[in-house]
N, C-alpha and C positions, 0 to 999 in steps of 0.2 A: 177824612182828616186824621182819623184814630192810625188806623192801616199805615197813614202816609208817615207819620209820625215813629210809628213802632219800626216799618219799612226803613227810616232813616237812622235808626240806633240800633239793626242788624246790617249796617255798614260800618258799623265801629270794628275795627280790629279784632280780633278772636270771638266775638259776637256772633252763635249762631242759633238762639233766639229773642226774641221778645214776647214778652206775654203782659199782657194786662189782667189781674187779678180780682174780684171784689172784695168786700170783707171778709165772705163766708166761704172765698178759697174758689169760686166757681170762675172758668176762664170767661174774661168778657173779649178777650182778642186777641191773638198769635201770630206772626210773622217767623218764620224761619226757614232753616233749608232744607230744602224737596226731599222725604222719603226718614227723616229724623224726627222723629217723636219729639215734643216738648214737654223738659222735665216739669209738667203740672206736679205731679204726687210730690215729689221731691222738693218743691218750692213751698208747699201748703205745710210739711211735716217742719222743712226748719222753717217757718214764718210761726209756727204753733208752741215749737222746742222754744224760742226764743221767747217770745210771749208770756210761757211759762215760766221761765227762769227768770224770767224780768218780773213777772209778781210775786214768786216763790221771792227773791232778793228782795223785792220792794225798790226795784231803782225805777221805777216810772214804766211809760209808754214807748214800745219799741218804732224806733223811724225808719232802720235800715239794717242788712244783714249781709254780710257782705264774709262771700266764704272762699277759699284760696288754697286750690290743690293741682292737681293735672286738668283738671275740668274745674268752671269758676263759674262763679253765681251770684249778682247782686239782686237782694228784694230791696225798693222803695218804698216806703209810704207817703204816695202823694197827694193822697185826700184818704177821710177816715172810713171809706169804702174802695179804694181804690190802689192795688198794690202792683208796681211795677218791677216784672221780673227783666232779666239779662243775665244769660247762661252762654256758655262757649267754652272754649279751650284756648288759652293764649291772649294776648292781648292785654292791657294796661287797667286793671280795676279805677285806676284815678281817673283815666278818662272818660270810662263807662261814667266812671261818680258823677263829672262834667258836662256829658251828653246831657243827663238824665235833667239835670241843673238846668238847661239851657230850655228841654222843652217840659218842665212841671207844670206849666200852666195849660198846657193844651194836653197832657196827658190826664191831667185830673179834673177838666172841667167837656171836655167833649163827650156827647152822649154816645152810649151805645148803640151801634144799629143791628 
């Protein structure tokens, strides 16, 4: 169900991974396209930058991260172990934000296998 779920929000529009993350940054799950590396390292550093400046500021607990350049990036926090990336090029971050909306409950409560 994990697979089918991540499999279906690398049909989003410039989406060309999804990653499911733990807390401690270790991939629990990856769907992307054939022969393309997923930016693991790259998701763990800004989920860590951000973390940081959020308690360096004192504004609370980070939910989501959401970065926007030639290449794009959303981290979710869908449970308090469980960080859902989506990385690509092109395509609509508000829909990604939507997808992500749509299956929260099956992305942060399915086990890993």
């Amino acid at each position: 169900m994990l697979q089918r779920a991540l499999a279906g929000l690398c049909r989003l529009d410039g989406v060309n991974h999804a990653m499911l993350l733990d807390g401690t940054g270790q991939l629990l799950a990856s769907v992307g396209e054939e022969g393309i590396f997923a930016p693991v390292d790259q998701a763990v550093e800004m989920m860590n930058v951000a973390q940081e400046t959020s308690h360096a500021l004192g504004l609370g607990q980070v939910y989501e991260v959401w970065c926007e350049h030639s290449s794009r990036m959303i981290l979710d926090v869908v449970a308090s172990n469980r960080i859902v990336v989506l990385s690509g090029d092109g395509g609509r971050l508000a829909r990604w934000r939507h997808a992500l909306d749509r299956d929260r409950r099956i992305l942060a409560t399915t086990p890993r296998m």
